[in-house]
Chimera marker file (.cmm) of the C-alpha trace (Angstrom):
<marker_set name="trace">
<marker id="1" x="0.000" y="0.000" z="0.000" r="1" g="1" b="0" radius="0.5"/>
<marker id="2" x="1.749" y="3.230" z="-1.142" r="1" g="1" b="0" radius="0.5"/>
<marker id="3" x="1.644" y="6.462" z="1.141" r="1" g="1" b="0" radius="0.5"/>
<marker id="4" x="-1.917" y="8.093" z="-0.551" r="1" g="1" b="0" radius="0.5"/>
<marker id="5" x="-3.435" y="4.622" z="0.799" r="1" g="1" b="0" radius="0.5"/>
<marker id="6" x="-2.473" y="4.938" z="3.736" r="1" g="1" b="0" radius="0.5"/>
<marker id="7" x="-3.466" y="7.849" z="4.073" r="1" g="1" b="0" radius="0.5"/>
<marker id="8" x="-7.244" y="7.742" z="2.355" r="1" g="1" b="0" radius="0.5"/>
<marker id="9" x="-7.348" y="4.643" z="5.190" r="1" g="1" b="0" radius="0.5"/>
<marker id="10" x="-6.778" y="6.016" z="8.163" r="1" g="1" b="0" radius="0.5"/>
<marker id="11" x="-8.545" y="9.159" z="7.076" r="1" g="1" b="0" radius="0.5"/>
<marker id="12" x="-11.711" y="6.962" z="6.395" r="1" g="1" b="0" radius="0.5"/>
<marker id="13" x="-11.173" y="4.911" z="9.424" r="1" g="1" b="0" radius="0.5"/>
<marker id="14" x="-11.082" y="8.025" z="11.226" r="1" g="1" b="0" radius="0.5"/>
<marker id="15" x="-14.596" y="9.513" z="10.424" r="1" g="1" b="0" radius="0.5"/>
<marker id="16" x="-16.641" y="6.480" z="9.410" r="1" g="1" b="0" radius="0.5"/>
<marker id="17" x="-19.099" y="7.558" z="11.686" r="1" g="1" b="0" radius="0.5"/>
<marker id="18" x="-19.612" y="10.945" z="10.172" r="1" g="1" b="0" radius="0.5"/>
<marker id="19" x="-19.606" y="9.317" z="6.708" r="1" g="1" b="0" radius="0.5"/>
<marker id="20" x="-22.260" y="7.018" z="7.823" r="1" g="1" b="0" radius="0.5"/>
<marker id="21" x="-24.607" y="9.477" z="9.884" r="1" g="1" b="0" radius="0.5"/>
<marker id="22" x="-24.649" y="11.274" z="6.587" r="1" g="1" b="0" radius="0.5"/>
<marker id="23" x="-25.940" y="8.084" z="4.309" r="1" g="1" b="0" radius="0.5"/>
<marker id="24" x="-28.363" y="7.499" z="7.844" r="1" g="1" b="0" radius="0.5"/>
<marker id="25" x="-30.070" y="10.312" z="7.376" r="1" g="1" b="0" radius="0.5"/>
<marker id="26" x="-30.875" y="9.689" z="3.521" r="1" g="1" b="0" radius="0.5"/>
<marker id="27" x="-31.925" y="6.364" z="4.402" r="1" g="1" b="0" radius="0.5"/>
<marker id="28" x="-32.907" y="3.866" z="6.790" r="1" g="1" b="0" radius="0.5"/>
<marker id="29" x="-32.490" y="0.749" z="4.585" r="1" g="1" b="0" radius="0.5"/>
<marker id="30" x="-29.743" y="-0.809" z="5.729" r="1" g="1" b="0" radius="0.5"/>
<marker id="31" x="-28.510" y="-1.728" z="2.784" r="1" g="1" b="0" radius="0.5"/>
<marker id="32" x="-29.081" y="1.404" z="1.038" r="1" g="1" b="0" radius="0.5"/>
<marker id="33" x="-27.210" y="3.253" z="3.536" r="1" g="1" b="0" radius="0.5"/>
<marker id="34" x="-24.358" y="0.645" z="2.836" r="1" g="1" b="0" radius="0.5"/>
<marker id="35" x="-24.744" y="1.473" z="-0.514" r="1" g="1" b="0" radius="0.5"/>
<marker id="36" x="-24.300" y="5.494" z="-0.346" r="1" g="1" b="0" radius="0.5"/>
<marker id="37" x="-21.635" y="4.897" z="1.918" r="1" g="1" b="0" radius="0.5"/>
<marker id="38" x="-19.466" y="2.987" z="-0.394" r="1" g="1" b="0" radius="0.5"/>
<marker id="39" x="-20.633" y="5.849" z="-3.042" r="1" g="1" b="0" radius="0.5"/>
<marker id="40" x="-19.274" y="8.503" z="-0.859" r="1" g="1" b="0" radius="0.5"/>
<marker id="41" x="-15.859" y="6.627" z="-0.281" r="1" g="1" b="0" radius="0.5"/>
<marker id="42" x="-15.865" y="5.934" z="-4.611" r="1" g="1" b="0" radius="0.5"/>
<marker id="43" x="-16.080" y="10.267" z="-4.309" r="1" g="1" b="0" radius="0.5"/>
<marker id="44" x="-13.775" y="10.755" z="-1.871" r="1" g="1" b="0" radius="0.5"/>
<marker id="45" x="-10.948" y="8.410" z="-3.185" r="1" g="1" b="0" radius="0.5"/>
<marker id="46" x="-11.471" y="9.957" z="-6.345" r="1" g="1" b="0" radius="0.5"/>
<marker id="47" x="-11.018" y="13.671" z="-4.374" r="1" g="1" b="0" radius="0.5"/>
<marker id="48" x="-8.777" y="12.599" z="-2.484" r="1" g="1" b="0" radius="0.5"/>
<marker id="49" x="-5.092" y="13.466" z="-4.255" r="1" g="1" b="0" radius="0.5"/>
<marker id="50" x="-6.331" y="16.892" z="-5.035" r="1" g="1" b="0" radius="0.5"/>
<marker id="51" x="-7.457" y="17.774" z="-1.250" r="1" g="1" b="0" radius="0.5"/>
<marker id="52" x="-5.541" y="20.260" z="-0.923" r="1" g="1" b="0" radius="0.5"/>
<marker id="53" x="-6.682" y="20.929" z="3.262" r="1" g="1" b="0" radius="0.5"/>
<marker id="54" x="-7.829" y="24.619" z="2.592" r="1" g="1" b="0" radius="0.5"/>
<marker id="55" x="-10.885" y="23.236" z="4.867" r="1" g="1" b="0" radius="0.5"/>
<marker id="56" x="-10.557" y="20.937" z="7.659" r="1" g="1" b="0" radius="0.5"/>
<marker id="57" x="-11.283" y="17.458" z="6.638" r="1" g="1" b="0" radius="0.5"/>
<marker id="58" x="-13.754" y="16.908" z="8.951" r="1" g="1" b="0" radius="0.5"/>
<marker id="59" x="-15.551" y="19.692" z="6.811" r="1" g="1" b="0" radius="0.5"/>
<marker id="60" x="-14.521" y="18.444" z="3.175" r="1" g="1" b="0" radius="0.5"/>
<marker id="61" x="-15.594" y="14.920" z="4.500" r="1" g="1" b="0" radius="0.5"/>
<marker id="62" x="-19.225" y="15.980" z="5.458" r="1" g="1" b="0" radius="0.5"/>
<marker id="63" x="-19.612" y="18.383" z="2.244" r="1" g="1" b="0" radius="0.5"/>
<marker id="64" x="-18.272" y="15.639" z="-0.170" r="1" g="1" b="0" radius="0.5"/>
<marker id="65" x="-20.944" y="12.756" z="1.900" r="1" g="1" b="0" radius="0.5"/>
<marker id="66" x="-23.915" y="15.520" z="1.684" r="1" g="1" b="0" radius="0.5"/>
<marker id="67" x="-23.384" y="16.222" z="-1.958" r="1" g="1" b="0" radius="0.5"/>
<marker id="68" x="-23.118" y="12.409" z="-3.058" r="1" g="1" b="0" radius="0.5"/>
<marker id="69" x="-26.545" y="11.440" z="-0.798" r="1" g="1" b="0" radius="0.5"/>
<marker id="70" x="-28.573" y="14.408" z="-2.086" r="1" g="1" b="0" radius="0.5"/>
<marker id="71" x="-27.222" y="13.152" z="-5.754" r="1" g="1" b="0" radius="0.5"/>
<marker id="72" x="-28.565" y="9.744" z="-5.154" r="1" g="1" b="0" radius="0.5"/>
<marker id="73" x="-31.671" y="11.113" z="-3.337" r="1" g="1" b="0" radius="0.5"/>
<marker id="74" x="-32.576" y="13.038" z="-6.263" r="1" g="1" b="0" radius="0.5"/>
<marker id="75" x="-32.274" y="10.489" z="-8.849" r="1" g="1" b="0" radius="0.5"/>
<marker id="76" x="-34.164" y="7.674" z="-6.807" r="1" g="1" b="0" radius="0.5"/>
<marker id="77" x="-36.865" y="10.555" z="-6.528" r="1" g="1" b="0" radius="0.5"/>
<marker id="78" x="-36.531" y="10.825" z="-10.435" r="1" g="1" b="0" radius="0.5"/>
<marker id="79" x="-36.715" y="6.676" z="-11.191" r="1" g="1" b="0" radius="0.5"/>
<marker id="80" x="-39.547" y="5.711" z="-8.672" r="1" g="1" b="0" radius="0.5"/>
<marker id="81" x="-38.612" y="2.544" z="-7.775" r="1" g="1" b="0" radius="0.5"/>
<marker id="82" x="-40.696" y="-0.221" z="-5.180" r="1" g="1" b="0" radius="0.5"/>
<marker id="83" x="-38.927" y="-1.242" z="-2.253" r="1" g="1" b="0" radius="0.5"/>
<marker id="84" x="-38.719" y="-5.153" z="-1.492" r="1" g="1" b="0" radius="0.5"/>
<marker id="85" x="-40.037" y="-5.430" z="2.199" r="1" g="1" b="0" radius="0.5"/>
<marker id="86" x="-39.478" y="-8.385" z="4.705" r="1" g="1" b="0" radius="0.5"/>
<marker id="87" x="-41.323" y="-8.422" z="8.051" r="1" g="1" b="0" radius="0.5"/>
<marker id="88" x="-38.096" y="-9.073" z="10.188" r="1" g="1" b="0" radius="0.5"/>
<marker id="89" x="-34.814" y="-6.552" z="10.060" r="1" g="1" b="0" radius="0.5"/>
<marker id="90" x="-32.121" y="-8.273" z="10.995" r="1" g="1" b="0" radius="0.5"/>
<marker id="91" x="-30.644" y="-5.452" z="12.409" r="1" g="1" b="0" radius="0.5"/>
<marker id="92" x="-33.368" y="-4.140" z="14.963" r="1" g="1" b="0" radius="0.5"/>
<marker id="93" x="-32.681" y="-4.343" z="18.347" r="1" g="1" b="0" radius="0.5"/>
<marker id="94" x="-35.241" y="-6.744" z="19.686" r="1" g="1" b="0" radius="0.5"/>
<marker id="95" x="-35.543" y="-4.586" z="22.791" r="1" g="1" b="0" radius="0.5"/>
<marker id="96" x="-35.994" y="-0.916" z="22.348" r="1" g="1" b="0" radius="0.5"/>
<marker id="97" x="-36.113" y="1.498" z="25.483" r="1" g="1" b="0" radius="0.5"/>
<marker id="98" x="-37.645" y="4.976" z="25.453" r="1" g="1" b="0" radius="0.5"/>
<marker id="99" x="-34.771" y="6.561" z="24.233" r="1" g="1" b="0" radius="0.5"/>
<marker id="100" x="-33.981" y="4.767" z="21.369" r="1" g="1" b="0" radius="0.5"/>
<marker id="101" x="-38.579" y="5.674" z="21.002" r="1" g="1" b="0" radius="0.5"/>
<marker id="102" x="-37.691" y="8.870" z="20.743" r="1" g="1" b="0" radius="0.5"/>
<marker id="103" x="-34.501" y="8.714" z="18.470" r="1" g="1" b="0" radius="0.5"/>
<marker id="104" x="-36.340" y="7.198" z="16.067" r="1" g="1" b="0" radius="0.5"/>
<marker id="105" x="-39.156" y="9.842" z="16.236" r="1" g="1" b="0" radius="0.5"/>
<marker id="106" x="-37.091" y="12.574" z="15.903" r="1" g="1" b="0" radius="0.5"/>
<marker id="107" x="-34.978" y="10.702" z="12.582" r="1" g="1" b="0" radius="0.5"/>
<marker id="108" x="-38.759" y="10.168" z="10.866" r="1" g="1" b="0" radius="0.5"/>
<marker id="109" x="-39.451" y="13.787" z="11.841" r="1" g="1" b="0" radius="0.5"/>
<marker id="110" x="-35.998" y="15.157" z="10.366" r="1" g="1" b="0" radius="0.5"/>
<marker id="111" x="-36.802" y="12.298" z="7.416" r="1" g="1" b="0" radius="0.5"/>
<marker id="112" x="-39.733" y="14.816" z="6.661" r="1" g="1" b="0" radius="0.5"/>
<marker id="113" x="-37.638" y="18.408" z="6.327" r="1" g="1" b="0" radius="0.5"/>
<marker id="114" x="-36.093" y="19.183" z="2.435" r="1" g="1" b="0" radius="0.5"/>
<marker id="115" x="-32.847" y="17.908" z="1.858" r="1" g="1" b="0" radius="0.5"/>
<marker id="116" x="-30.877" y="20.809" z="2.569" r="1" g="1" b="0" radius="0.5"/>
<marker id="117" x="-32.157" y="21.291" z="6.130" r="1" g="1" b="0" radius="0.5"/>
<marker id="118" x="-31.404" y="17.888" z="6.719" r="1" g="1" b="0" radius="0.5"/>
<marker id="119" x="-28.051" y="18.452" z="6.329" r="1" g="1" b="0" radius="0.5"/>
<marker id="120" x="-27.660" y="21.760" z="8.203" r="1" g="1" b="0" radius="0.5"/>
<marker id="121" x="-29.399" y="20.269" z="11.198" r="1" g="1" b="0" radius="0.5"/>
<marker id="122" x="-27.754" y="17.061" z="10.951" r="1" g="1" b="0" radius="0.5"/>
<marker id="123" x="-24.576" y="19.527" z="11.035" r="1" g="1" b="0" radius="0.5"/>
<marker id="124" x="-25.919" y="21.018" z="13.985" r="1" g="1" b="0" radius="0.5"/>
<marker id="125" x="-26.934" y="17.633" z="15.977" r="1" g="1" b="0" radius="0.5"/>
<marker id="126" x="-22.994" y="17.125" z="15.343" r="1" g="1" b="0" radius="0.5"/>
<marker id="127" x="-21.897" y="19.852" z="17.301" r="1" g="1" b="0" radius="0.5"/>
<marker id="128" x="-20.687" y="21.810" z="14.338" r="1" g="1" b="0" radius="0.5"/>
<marker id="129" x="-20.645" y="25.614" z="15.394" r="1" g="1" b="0" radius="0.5"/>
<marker id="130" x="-22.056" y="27.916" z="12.985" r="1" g="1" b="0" radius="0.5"/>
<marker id="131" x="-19.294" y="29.349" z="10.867" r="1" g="1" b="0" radius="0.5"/>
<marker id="132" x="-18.370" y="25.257" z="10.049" r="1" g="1" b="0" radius="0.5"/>
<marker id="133" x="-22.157" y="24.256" z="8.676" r="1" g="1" b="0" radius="0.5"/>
<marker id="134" x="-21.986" y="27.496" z="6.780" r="1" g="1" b="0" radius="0.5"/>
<marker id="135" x="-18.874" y="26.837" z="5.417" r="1" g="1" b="0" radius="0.5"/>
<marker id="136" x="-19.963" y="22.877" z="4.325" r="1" g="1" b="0" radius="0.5"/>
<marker id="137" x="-23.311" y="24.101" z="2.865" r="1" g="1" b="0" radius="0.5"/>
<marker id="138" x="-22.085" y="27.371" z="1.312" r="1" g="1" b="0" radius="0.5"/>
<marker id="139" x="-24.519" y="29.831" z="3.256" r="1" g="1" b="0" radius="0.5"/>
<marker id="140" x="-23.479" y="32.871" z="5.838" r="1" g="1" b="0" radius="0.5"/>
<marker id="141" x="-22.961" y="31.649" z="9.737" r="1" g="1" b="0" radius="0.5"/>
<marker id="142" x="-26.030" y="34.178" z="10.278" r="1" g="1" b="0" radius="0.5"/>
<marker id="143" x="-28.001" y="32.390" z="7.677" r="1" g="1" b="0" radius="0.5"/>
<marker id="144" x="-27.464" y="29.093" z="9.660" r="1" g="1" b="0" radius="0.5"/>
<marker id="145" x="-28.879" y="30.704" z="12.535" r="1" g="1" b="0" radius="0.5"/>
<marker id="146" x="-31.940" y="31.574" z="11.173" r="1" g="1" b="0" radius="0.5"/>
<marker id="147" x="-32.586" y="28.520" z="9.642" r="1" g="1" b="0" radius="0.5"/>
<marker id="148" x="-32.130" y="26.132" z="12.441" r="1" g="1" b="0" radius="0.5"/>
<marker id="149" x="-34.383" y="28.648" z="14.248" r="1" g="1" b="0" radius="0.5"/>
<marker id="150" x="-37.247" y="27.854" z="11.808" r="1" g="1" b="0" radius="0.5"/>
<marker id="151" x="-36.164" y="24.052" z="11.462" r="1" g="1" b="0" radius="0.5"/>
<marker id="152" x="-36.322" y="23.502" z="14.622" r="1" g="1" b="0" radius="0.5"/>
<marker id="153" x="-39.808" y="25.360" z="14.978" r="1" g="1" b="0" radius="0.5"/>
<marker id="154" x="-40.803" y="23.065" z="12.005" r="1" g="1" b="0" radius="0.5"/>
<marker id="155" x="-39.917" y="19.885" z="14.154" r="1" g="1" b="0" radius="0.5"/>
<marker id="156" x="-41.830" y="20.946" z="16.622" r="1" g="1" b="0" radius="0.5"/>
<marker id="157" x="-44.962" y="21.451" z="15.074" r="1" g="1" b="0" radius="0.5"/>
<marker id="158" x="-44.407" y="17.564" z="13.534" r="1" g="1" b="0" radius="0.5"/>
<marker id="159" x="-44.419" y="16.494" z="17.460" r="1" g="1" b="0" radius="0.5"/>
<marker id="160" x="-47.703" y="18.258" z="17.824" r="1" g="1" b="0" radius="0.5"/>
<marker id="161" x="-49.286" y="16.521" z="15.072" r="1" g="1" b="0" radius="0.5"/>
<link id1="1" id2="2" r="1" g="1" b="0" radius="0.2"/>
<link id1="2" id2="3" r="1" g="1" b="0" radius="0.2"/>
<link id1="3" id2="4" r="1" g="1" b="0" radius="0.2"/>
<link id1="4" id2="5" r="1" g="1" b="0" radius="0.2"/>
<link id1="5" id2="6" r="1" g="1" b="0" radius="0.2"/>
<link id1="6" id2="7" r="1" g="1" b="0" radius="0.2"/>
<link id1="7" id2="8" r="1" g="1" b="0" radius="0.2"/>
<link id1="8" id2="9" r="1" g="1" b="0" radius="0.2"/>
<link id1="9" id2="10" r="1" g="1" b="0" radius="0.2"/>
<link id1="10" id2="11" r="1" g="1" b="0" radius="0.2"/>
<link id1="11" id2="12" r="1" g="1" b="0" radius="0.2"/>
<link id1="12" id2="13" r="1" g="1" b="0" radius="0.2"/>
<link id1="13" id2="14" r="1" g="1" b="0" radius="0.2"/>
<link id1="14" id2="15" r="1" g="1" b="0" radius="0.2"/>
<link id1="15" id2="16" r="1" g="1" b="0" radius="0.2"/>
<link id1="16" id2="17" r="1" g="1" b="0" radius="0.2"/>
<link id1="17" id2="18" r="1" g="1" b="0" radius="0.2"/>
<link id1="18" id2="19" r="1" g="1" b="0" radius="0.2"/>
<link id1="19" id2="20" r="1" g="1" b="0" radius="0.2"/>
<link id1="20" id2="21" r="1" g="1" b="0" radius="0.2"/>
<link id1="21" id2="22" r="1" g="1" b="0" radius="0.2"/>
<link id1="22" id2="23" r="1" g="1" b="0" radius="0.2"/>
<link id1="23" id2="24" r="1" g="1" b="0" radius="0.2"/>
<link id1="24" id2="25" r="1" g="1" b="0" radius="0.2"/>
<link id1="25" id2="26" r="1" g="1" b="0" radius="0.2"/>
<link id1="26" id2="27" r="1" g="1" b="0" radius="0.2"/>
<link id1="27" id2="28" r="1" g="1" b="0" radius="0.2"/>
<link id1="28" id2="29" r="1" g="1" b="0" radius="0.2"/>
<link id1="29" id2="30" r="1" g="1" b="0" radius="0.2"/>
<link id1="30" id2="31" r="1" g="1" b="0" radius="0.2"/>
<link id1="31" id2="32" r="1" g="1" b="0" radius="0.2"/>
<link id1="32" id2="33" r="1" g="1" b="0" radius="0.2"/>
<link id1="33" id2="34" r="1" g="1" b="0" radius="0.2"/>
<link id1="34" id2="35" r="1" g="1" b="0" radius="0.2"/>
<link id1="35" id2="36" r="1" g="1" b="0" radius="0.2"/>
<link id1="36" id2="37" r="1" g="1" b="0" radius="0.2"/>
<link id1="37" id2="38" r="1" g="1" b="0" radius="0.2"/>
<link id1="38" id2="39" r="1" g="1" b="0" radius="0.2"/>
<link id1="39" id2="40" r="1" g="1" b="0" radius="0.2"/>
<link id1="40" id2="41" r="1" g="1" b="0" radius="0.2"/>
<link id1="41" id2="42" r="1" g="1" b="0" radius="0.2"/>
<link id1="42" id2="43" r="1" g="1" b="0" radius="0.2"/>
<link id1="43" id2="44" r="1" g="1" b="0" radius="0.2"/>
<link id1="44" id2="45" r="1" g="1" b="0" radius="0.2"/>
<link id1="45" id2="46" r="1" g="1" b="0" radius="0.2"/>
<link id1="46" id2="47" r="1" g="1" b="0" radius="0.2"/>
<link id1="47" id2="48" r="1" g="1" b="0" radius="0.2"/>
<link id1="48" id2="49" r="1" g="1" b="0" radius="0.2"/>
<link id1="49" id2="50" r="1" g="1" b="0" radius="0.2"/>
<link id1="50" id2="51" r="1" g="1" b="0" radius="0.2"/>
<link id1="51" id2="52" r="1" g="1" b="0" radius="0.2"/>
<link id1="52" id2="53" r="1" g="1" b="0" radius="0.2"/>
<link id1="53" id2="54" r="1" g="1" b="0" radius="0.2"/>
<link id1="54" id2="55" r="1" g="1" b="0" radius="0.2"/>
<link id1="55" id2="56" r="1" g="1" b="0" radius="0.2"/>
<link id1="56" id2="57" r="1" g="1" b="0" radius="0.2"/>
<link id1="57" id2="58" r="1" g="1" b="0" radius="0.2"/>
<link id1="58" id2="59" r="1" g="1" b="0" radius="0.2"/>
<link id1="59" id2="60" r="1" g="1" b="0" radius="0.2"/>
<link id1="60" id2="61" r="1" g="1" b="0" radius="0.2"/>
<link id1="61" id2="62" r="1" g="1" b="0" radius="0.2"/>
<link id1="62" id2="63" r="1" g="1" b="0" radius="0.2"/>
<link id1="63" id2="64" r="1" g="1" b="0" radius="0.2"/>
<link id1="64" id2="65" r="1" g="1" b="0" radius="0.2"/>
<link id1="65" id2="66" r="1" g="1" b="0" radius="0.2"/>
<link id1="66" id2="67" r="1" g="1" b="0" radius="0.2"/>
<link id1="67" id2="68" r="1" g="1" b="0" radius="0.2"/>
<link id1="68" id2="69" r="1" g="1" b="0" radius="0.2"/>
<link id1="69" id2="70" r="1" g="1" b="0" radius="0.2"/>
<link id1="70" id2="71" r="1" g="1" b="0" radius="0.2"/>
<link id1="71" id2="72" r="1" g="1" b="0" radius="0.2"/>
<link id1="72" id2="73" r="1" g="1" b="0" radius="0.2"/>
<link id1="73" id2="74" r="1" g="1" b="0" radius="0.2"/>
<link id1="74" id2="75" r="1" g="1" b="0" radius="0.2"/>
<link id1="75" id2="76" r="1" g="1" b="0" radius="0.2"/>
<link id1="76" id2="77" r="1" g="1" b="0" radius="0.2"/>
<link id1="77" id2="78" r="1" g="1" b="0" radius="0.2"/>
<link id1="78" id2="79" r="1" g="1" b="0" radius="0.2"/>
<link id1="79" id2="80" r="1" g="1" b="0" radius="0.2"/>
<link id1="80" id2="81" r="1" g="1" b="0" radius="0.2"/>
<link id1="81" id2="82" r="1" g="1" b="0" radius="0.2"/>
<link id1="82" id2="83" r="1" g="1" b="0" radius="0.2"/>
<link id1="83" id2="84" r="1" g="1" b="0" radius="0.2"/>
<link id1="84" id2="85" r="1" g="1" b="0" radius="0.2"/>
<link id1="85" id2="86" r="1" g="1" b="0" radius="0.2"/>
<link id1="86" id2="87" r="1" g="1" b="0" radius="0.2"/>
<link id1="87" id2="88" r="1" g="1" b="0" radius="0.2"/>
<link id1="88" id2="89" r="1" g="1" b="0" radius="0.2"/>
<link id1="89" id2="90" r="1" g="1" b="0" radius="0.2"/>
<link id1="90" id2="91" r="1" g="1" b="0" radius="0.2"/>
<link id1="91" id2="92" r="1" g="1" b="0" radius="0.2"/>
<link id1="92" id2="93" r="1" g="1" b="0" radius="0.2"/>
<link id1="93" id2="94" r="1" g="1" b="0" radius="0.2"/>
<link id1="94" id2="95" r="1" g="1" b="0" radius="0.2"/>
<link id1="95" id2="96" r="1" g="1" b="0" radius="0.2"/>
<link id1="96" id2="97" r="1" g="1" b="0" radius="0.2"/>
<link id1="97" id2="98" r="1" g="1" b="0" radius="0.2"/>
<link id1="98" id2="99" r="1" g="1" b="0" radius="0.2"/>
<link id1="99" id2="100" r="1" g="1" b="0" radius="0.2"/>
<link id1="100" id2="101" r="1" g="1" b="0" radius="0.2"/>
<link id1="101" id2="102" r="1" g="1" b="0" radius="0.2"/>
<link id1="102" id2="103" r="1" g="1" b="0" radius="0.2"/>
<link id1="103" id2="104" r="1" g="1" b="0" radius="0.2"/>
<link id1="104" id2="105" r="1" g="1" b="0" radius="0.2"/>
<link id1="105" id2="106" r="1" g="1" b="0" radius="0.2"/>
<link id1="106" id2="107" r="1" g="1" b="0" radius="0.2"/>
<link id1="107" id2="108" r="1" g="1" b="0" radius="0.2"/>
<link id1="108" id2="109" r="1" g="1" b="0" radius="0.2"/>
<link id1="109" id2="110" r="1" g="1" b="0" radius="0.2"/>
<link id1="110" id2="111" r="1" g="1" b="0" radius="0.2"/>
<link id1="111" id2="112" r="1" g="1" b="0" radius="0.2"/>
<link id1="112" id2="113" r="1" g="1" b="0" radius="0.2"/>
<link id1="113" id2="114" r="1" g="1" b="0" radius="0.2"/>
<link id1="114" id2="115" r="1" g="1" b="0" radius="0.2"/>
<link id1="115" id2="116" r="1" g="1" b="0" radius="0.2"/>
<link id1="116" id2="117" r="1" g="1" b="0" radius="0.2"/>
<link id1="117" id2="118" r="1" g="1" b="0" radius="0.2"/>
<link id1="118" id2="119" r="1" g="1" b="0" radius="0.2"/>
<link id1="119" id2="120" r="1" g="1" b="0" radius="0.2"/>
<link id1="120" id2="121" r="1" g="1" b="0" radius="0.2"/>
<link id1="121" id2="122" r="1" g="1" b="0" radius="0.2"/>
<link id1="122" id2="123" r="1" g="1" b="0" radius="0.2"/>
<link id1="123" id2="124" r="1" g="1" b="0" radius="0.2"/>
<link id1="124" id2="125" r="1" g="1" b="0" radius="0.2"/>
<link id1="125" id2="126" r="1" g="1" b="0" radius="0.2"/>
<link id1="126" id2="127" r="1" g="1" b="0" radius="0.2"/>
<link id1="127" id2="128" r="1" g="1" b="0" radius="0.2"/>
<link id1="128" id2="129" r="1" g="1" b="0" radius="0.2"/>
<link id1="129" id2="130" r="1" g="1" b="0" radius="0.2"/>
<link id1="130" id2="131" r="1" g="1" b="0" radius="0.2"/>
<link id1="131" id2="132" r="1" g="1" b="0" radius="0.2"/>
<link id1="132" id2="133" r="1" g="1" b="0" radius="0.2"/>
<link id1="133" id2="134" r="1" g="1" b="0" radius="0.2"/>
<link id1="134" id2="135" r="1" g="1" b="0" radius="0.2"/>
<link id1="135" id2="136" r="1" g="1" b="0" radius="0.2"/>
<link id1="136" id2="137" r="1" g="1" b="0" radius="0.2"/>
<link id1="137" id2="138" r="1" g="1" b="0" radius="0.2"/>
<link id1="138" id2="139" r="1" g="1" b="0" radius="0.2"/>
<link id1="139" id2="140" r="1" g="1" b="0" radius="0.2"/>
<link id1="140" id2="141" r="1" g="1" b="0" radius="0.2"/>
<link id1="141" id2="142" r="1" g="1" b="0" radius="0.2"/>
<link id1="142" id2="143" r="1" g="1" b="0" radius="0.2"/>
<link id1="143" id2="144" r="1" g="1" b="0" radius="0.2"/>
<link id1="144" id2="145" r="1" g="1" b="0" radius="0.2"/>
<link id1="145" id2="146" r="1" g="1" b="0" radius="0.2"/>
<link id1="146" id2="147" r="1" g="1" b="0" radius="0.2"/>
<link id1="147" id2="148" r="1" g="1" b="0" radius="0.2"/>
<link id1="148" id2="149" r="1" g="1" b="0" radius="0.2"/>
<link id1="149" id2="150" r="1" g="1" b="0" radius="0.2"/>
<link id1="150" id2="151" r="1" g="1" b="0" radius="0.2"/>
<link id1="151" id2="152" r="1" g="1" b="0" radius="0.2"/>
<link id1="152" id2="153" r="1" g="1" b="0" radius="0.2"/>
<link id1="153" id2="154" r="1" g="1" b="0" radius="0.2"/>
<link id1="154" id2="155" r="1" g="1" b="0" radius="0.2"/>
<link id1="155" id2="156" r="1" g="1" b="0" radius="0.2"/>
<link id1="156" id2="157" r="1" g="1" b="0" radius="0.2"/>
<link id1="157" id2="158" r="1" g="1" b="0" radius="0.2"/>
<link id1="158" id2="159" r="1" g="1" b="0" radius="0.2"/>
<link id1="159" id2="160" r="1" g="1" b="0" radius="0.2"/>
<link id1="160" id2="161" r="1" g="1" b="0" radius="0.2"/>
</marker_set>
């Protein structure tokens, strides 16, 4: 394995978890998600050589992730296709406890929002500060702020309903 390998490995290794909170939140399929997150490692390794770490990678990481799932979300919305459903996931937990209740409440609510305020309060659950989710989805810090305001009014209104 030469040095870029190496590299593009431990990099990946590193933030799996962001790479595959993005593809969650496009999906719930468990194989779907699998799916965009191999896409979004395809994008990456082909980014990767000319990253030139102007932005943190963290950053570069999340924008390259968001980009490829809202690509694939748009042209599965284009080319309605019917899911093949089974009554048991083999990944379920067979116990779930109120928490996990609510998780999963507030991932169908977020589910619900357009794309791109999925991403800037999927940003936000992530503890990225303002300037950083303005920076990833190309809007002003101040613009950020006022729509997380209004996104997070909108998800409240869904738990009313």
């Amino acid at each position: 394995m030469n040095a870029l390998e190496s590299e593009f490995t431990r990099t990946v290794r590193e933030h799996r978890s962001t790479i595959y909170t993005v593809c969650y939140m496009f999906s719930k399929d468990q194989d779907e998600v699998a799916d965009l997150f191999q896409e979004v490692l395809i994008n990456l390794w082909k980014s990767f050589s000319s990253y030139e770490g102007r932005a943190d990678v963290r950053s570069w990481i999340y924008r390259v992730s968001l980009n490829v799932c809202i690509s694939i979300d748009r042209k599965k919305k284009r080319h309605k296709t019917i899911p093949l459903t089974m009554d048991i996931n083999p990944f379920e937990e067979t116990e779930t406890n109120n928490n996990s209740r609510q998780m999963d409440m507030l991932r169908q609510r977020i589910a619900k929002l357009p794309q791109f305020d999925r991403a800037i309060i999927l940003l936000w659950l992530e503890n990225m500060s303002y300037e950083e989710i303005g920076m990833i989805v190309g809007i002003s810090a101040k613009n950020v702020s006022v729509r997380l305001f209004r996104i997070k009014e909108q998800l409240k209104q869904m738990s009313n309903e």
